[in-house]
N, C-alpha and C positions, 0 to 999 in steps of 0.2 A: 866122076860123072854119075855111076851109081848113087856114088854116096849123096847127092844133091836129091837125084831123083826121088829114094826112099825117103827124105827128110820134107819134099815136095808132097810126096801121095800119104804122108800121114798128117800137113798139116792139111790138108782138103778130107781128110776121114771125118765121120761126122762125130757129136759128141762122145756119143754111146761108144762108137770104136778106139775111142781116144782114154777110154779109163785108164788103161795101164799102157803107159808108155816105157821103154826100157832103151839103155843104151850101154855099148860096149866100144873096146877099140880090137881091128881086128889083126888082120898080119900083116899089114901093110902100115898099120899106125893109123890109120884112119878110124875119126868117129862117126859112130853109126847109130842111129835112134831105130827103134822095132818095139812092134808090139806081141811080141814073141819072147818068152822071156828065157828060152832055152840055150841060150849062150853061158859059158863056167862064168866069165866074168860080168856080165849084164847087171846093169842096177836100174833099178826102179825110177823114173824121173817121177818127182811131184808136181801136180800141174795145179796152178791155181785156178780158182772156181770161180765161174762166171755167172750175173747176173745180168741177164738180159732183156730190156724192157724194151717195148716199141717207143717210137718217137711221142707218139702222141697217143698213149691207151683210151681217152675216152674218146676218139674220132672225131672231135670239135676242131676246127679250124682256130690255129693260134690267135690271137685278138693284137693286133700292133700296133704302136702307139698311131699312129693316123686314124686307126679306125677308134679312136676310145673321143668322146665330146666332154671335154670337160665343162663341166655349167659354170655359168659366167659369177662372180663375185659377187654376194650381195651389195646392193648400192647400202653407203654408210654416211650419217650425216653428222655434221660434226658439231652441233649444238640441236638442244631439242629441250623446250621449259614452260612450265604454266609461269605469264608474264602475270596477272591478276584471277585471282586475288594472291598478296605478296607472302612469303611463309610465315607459317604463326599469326595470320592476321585473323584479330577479332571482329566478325561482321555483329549489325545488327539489323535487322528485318523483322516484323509482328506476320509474315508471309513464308520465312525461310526463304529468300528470294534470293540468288546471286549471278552474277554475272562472273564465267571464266573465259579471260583471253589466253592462248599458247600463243607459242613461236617455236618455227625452226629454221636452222642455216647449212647447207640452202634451203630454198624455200621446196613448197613441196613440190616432190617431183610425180610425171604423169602418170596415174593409175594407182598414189598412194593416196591415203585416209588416212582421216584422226582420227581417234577414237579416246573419248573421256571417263575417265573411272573414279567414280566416289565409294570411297570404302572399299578398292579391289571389284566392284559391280561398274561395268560400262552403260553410261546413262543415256543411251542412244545411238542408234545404228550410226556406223562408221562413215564423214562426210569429209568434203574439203574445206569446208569454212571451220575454222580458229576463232572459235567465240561460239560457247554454248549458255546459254540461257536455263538456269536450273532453279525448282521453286520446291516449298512443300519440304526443306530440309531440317531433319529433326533438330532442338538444342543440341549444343554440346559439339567437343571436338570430332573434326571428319580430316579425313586425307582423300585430298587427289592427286591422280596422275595422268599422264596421256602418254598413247600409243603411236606409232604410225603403222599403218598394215601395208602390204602391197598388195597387187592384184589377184592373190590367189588368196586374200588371207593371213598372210602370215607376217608376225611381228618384226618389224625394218627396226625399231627404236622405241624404247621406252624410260622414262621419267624414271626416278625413285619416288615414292609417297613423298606428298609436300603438306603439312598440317596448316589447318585451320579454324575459325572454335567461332559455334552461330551462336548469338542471342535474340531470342525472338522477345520481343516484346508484348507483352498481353495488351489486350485496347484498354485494360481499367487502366495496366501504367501510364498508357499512353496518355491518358482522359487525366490522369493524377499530375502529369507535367503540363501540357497543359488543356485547360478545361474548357466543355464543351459549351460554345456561345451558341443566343438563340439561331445566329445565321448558319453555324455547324451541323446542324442536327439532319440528315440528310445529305449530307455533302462529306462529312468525314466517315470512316467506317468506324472507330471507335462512337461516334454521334449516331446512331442512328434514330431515325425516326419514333420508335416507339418510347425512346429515352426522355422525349422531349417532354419538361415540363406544362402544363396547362396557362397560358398564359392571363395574366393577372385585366381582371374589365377595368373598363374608367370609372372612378368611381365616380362620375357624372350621371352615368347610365345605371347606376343602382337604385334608383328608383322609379324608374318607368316598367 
């Protein structure tokens, strides 16, 4: 019963009194732990060393999975293409003028925008109509693509560049295929008005 008791009141000693623990057996054959080491036969026990950290040192309440909102998936569509003009197609305009249709499937959904870019530059705030109207486009080739944004901005879906190659026509080409009649002059923009030759008198009225 001692022997329990003594092995009881040194494991409740605090750490500091627990450095050297020692044990023997005494005349009765019983073993006995003490932190006295004055017994002939007493050895040393080695205690391993403790690390001890609180539950939770920075005092934050643990965060569990109920309390965590996972943000919902972006929405993904699963086709998205400029329909016209077709790749690699050669326009020709004396205006740079073109006409581009997109599509997407699904169709758009609510609170997203197109958004069209010629040469990587977006050529007009972000809308819901598919079919932008663009004019004043240099020669030479250009690539478009379009975007969809969602409601805060940010890109849902985008195109890869899709090549296309303008030729504008000068009015004298135009005038050199075909040429300006007296009823043109005024009515066509290669014709215009100051172009128009002097027109020839009757020679009936060349002598009055």
């Amino acid at each position: 019963m001692k022997r329990w008791l003594l092995i009881f009141s040194l494991a409740t000693l605090p750490i500091t009194a627990m450095a050297e623990v020692y044990t023997y057996i005494d005349k009765q054959g019983n073993r006995v732990f003490t932190d006295q080491p004055g017994h002939g036969n007493a050895k040393r026990v080695p205690l391993a060393t403790s690390n001890r950290m609180t539950a939770n040192p920075t005092g934050a309440a643990p965060v569990t999975a109920a309390e965590k909102t996972a943000e919902p998936a972006p929405f993904r569509y699963d086709m998205l293409r400029v329909l016209v003009p077709e790749p690699d197609a050669t326009l020709r305009s004396s205006a740079g003028e073109l006409i581009v249709s997109v599509t997407s499937e699904p169709g758009l959904q609510r609170g997203h925008r197109y958004r069209l870019l010629l040469d990587g530059k977006a050529t007009a705030e972000p809308g819901p109509s598919p079919v932008f109207a663009l004019s004043n486009i240099d020669r030479g080739s250009h690539n478009l693509s379009v975007e969809i944004l969602d409601a805060q901005g940010r890109t849902v879906e985008r195109t890869a560049n899709q090549p296309f190659h303008m030729l504008r026509i000068s009015l004298a080409q135009k005038r050199q295929v075909k040429p300006c009649a007296l009823t043109d002059y005024g009515q066509r923009p290669e014709c215009p008005l100051k172009d128009k030759p002097p027109e020839e008198k009757n020679p009936f009225f060349r002598f009055f």
